[in-house]
TIMI-2910 file (N, C-alpha, C, CB; in pm, 1 decimal, decimal comma, always signed):
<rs>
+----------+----------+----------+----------+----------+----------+----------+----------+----------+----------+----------+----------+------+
!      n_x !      n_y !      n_z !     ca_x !     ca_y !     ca_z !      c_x !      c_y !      c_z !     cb_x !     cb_y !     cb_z ! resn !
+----------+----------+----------+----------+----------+----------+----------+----------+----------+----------+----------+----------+------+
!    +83,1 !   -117,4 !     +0,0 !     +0,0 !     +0,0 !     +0,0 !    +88,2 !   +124,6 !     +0,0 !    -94,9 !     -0,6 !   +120,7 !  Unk !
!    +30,1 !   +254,3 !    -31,3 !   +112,5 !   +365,9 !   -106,5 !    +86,8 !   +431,9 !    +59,5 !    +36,4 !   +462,1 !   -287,3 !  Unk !
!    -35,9 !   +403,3 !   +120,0 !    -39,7 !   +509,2 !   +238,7 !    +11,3 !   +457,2 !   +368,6 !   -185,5 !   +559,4 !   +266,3 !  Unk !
!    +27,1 !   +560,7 !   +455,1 !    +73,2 !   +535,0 !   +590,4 !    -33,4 !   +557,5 !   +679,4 !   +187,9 !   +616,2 !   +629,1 !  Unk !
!     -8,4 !   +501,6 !   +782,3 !   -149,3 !   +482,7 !   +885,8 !   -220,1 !   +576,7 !   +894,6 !   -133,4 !   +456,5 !  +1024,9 !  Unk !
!   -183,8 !   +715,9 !   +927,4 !   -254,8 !   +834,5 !   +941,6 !   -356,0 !   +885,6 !   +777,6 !   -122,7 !   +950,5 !   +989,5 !  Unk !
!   -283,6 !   +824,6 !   +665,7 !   -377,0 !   +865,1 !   +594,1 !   -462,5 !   +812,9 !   +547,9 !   -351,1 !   +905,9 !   +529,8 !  Unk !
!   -563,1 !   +893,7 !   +461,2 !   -703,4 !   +794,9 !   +446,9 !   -745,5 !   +813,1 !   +315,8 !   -837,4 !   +832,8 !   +548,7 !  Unk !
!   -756,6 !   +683,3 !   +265,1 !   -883,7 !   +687,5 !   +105,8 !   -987,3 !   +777,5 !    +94,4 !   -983,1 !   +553,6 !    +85,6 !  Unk !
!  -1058,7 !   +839,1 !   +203,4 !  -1140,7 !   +931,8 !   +136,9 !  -1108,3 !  +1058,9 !   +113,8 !  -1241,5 !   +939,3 !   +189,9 !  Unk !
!  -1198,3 !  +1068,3 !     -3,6 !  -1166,8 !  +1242,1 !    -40,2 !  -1327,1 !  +1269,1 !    -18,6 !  -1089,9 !  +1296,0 !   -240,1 !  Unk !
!  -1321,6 !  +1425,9 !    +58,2 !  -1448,9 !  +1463,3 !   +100,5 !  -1427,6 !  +1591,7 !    +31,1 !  -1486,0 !  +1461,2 !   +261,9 !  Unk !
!  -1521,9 !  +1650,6 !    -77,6 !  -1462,1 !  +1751,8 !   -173,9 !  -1540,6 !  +1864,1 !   -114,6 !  -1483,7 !  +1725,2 !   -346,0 !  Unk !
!  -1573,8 !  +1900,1 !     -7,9 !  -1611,3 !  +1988,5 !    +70,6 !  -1573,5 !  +2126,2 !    +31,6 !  -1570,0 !  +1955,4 !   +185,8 !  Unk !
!  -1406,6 !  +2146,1 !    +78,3 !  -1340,0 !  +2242,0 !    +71,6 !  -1359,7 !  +2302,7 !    -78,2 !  -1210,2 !  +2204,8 !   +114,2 !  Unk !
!  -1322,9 !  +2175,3 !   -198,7 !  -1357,7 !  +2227,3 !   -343,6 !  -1500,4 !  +2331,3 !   -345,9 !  -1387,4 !  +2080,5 !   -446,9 !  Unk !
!  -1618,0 !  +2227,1 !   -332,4 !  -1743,5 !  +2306,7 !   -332,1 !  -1736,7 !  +2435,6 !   -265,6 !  -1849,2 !  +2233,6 !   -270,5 !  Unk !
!  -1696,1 !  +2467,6 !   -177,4 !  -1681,2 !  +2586,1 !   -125,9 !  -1584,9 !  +2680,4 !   -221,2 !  -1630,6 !  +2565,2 !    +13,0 !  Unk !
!  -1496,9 !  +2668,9 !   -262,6 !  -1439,9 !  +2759,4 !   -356,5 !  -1537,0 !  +2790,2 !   -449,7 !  -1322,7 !  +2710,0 !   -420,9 !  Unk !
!  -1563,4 !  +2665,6 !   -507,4 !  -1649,4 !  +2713,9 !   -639,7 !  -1782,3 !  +2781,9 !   -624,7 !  -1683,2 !  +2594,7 !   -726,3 !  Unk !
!  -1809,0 !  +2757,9 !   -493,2 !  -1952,6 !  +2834,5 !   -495,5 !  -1900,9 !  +2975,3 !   -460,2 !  -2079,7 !  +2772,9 !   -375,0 !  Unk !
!  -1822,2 !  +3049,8 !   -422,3 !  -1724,8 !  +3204,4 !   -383,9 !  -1725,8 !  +3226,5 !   -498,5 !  -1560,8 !  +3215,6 !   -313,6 !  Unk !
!  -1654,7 !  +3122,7 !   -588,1 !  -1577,9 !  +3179,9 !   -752,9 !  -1722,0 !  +3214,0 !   -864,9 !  -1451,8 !  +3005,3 !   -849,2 !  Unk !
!  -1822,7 !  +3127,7 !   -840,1 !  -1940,2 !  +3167,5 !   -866,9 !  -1978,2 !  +3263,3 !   -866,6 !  -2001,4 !  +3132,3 !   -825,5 !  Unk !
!  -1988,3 !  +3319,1 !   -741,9 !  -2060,6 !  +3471,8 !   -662,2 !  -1939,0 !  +3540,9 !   -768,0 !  -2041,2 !  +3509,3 !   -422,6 !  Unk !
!  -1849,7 !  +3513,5 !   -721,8 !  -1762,7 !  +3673,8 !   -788,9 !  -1774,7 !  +3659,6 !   -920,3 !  -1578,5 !  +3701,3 !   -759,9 !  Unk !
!  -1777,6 !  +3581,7 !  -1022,3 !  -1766,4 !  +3515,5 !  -1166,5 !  -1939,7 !  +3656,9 !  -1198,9 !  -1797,8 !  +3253,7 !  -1173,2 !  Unk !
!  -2035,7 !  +3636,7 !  -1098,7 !  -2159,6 !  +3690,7 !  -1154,1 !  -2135,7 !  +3816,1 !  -1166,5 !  -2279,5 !  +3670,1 !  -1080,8 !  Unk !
!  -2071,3 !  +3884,6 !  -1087,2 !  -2056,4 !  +4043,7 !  -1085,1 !  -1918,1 !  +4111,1 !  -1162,4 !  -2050,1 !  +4089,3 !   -919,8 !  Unk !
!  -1871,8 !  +4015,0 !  -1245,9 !  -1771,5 !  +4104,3 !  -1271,3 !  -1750,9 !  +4223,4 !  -1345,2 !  -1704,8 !  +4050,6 !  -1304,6 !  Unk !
!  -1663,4 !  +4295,8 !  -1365,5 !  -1650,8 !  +4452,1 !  -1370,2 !  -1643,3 !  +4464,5 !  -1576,8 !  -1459,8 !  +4519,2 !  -1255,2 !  Unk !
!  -1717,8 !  +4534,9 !  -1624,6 !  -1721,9 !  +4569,5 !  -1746,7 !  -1691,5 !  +4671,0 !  -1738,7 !  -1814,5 !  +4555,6 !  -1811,9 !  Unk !
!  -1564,0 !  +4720,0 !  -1830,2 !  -1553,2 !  +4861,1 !  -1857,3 !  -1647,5 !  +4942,4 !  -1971,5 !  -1415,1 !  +4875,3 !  -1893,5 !  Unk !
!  -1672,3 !  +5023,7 !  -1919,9 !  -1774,5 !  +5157,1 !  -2014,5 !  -1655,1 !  +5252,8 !  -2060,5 !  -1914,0 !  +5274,4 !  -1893,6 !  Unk !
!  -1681,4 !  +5325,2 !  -2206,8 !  -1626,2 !  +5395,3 !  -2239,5 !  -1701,0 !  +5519,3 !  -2236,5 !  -1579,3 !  +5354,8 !  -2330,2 !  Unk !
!  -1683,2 !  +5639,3 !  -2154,0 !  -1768,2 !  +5781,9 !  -2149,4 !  -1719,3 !  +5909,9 !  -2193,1 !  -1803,1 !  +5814,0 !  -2019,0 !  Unk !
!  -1783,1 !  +5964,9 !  -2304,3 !  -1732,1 !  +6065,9 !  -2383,8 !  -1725,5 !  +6206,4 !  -2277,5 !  -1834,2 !  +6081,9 !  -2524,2 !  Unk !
!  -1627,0 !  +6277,0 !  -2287,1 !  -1587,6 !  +6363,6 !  -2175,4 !  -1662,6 !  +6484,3 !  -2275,5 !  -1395,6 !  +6373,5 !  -2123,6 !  Unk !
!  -1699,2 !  +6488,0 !  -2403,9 !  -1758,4 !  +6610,4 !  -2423,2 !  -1853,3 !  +6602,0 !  -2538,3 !  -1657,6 !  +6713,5 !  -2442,6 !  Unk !
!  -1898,3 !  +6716,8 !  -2624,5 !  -1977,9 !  +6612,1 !  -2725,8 !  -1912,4 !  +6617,9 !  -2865,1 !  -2146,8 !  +6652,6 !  -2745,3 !  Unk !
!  -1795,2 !  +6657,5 !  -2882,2 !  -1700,4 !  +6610,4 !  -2984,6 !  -1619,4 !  +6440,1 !  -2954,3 !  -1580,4 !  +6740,7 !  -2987,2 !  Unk !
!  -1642,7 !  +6376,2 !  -2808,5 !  -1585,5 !  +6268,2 !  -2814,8 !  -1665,3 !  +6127,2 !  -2844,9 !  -1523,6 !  +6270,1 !  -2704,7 !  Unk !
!  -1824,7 !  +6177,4 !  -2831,6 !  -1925,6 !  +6102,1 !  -2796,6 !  -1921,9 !  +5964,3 !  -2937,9 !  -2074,9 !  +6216,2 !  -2782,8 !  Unk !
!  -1857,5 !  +6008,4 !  -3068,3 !  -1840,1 !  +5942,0 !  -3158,8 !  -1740,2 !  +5845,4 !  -3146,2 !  -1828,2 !  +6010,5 !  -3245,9 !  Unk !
!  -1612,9 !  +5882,3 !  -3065,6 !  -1446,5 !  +5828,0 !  -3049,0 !  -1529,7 !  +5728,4 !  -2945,1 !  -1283,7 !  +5960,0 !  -2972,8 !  Unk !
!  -1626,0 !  +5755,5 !  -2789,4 !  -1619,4 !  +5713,3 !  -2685,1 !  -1719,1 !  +5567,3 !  -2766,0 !  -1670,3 !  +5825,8 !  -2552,1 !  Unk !
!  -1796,9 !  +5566,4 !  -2833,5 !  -1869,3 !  +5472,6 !  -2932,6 !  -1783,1 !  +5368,5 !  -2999,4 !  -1933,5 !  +5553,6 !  -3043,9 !  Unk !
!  -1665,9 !  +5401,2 !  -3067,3 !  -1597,6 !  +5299,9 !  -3174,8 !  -1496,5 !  +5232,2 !  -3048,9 !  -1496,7 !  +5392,4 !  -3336,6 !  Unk !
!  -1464,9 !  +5373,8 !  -2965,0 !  -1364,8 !  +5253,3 !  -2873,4 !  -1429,9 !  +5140,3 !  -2806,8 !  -1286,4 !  +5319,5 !  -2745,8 !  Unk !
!  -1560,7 !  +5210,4 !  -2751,1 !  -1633,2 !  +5064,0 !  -2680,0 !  -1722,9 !  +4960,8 !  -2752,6 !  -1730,6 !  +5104,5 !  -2567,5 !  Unk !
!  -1721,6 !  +4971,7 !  -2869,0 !  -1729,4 !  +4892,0 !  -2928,0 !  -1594,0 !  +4772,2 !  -2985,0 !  -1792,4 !  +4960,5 !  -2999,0 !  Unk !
!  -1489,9 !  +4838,9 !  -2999,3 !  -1336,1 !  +4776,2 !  -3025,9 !  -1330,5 !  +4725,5 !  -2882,0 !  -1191,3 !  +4897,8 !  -3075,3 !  Unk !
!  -1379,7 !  +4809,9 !  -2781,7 !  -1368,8 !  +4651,2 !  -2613,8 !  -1427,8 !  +4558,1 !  -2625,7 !  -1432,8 !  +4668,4 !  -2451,4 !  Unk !
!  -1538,1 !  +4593,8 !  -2683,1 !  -1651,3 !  +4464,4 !  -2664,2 !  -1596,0 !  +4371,1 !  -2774,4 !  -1838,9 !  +4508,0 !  -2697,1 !  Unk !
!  -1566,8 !  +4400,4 !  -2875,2 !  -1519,5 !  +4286,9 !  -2993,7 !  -1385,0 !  +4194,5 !  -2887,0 !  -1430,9 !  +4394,7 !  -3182,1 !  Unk !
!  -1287,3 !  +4273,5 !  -2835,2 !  -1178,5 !  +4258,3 !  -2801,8 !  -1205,3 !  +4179,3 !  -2658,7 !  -1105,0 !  +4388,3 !  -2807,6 !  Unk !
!  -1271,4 !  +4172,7 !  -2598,4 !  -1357,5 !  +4096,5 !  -2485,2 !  -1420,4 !  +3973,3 !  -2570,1 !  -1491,4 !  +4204,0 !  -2408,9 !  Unk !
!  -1511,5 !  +4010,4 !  -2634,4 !  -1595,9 !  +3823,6 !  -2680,1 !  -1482,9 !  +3773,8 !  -2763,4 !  -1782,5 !  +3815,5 !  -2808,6 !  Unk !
!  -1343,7 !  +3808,0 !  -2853,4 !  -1275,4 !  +3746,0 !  -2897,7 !  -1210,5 !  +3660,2 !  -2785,7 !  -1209,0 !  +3818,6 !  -2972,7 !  Unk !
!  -1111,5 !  +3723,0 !  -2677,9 !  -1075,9 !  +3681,1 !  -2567,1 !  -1191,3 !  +3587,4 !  -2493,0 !  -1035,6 !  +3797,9 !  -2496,5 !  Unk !
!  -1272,6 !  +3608,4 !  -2463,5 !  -1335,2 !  +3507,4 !  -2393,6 !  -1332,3 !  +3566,9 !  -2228,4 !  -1251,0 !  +3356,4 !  -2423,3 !  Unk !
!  -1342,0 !  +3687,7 !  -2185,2 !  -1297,8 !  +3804,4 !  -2071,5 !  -1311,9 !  +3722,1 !  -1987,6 !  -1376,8 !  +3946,1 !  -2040,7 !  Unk !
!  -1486,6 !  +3650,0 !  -1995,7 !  -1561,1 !  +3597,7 !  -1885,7 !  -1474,8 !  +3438,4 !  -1781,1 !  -1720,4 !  +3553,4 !  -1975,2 !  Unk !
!  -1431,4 !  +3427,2 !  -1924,6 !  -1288,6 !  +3235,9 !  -1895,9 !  -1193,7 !  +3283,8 !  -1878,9 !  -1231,7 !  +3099,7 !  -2034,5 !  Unk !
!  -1177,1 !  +3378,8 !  -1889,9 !   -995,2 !  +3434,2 !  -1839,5 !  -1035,7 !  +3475,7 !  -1681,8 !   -908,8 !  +3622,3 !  -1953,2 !  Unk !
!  -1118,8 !  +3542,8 !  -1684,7 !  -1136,3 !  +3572,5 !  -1535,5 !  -1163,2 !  +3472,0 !  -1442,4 !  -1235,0 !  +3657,6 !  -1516,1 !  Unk !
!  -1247,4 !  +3334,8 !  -1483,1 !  -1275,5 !  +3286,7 !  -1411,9 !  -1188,1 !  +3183,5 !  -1312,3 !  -1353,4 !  +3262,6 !  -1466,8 !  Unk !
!  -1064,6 !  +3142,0 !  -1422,6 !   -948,8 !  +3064,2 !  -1429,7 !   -842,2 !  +3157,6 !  -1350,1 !   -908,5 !  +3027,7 !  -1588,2 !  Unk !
!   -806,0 !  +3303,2 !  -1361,3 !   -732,5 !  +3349,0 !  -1281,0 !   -837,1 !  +3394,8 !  -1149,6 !   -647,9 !  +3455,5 !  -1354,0 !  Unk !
!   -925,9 !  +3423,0 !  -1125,3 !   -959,2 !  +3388,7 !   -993,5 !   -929,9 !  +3284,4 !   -915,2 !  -1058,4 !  +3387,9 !   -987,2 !  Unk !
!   -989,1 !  +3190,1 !   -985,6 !   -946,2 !  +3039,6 !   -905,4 !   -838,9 !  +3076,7 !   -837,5 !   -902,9 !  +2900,8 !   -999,9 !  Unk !
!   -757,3 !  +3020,6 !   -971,4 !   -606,1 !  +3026,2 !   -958,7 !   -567,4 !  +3144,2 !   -769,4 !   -538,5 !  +3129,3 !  -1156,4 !  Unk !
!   -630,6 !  +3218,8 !   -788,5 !   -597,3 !  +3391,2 !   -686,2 !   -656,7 !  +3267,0 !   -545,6 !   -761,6 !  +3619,1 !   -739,7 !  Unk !
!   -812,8 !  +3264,1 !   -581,6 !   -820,8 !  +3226,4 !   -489,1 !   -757,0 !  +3073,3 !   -405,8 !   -924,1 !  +3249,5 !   -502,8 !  Unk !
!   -747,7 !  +3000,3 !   -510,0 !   -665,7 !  +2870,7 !   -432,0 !   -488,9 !  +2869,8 !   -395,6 !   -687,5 !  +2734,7 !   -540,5 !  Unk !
!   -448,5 !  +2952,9 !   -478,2 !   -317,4 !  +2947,2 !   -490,7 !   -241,3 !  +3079,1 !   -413,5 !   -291,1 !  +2937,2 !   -642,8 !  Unk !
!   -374,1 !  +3205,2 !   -386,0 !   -316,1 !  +3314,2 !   -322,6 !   -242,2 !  +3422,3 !   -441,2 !   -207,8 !  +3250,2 !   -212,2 !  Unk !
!   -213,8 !  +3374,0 !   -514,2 !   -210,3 !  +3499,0 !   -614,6 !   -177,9 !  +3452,3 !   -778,0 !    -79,6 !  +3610,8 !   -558,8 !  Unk !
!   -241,3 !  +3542,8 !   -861,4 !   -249,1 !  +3507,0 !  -1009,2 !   -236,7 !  +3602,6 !  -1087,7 !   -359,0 !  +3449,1 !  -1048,9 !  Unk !
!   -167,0 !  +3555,3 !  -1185,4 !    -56,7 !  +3632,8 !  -1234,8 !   -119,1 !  +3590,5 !  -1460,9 !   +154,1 !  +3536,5 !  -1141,6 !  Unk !
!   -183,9 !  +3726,0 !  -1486,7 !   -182,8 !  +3702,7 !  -1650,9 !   -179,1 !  +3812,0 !  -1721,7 !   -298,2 !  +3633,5 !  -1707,2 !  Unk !
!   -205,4 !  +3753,3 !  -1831,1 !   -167,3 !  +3858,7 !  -1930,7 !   -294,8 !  +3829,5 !  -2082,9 !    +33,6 !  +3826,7 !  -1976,9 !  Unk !
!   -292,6 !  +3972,6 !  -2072,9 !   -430,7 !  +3997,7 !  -2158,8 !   -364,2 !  +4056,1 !  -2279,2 !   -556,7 !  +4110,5 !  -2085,9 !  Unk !
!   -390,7 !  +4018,0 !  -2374,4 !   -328,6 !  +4104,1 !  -2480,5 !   -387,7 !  +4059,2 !  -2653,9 !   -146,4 !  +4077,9 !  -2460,3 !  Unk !
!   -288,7 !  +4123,3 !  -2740,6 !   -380,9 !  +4096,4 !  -2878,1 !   -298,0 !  +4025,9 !  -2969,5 !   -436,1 !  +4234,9 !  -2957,7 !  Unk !
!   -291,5 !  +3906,2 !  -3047,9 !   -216,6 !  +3891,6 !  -3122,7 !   -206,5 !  +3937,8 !  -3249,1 !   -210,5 !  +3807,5 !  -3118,0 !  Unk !
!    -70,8 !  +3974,0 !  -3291,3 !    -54,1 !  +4059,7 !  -3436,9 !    -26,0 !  +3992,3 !  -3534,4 !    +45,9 !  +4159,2 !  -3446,3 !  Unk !
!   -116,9 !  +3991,6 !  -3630,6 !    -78,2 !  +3884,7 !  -3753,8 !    -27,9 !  +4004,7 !  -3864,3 !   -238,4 !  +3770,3 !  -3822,5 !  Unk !
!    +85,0 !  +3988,4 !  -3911,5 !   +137,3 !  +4068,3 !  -3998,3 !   +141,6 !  +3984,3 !  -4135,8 !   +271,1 !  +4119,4 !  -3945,6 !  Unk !
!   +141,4 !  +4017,3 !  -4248,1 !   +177,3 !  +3981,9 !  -4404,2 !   +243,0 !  +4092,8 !  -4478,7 !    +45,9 !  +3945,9 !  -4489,4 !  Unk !
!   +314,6 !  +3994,8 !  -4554,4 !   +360,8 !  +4119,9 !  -4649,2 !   +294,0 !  +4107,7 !  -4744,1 !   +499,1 !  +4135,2 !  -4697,1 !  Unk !
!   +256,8 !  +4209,1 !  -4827,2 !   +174,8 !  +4227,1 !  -4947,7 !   +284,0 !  +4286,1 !  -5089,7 !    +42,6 !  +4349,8 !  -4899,7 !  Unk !
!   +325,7 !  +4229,5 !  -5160,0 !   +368,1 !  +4203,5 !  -5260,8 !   +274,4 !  +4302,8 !  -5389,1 !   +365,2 !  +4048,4 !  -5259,0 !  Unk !
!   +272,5 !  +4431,5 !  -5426,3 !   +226,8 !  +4493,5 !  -5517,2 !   +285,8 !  +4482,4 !  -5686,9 !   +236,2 !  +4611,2 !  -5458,8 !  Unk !
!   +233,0 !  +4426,6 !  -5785,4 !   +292,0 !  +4391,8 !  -5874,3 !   +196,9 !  +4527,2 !  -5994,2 !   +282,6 !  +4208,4 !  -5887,1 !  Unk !
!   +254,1 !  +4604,3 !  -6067,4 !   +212,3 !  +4740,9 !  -6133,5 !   +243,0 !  +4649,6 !  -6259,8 !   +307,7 !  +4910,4 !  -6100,5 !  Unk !
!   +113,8 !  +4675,9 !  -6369,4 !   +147,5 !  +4647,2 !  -6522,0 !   +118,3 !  +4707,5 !  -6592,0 !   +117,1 !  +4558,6 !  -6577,8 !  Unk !
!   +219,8 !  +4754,7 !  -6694,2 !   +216,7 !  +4888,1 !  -6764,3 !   +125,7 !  +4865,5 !  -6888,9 !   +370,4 !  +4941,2 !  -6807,8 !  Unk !
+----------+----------+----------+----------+----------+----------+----------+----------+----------+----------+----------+----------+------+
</rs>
């Protein structure tokens, strides 16, 4: 046998359920940023940017990134990521015929 006297075959997933029902609660409220036009020449800019969040959020998946570094915060005590965009570059090759 792999165990020693003091330990025991059962797992009582208690402690789990309890995380996940916390990570739940916080998972429901999380924080959406608003973009607010400071005047009424910005009210057009404050529109395309929050719309470029919201694309840039449902691409990412905001709601699974958060939920996974919570965990992570909450079981492990601190979590550590990175949000960002990937850049697909090409070169474009222009061919002129006279």
């Amino acid at each position: 046998e792999d165990i020693e006297d003091w330990q025991a075959r059962v797992h009582d997933p208690f402690t789990r359920n309890k995380v996940l029902t916390i990570l739940a609660k916080i998972v429901r409220v999380l924080p959406i940023a608003e973009v607010l036009p400071r005047g009424d020449g910005d009210s057009r800019k404050a529109t395309i940017l929050g719309s470029l969040y919201q694309y840039a959020e449902d691409i990412d998946d905001y709601e699974e990134l958060m939920t996974f570094t919570l965990l992570e915060a909450i079981v492990k005590g601190t979590a550590i990521c990175y949000e960002g965009l990937d850049r697909n570059t090409r070169k474009i090759m222009l061919s002129y015929r006279e």
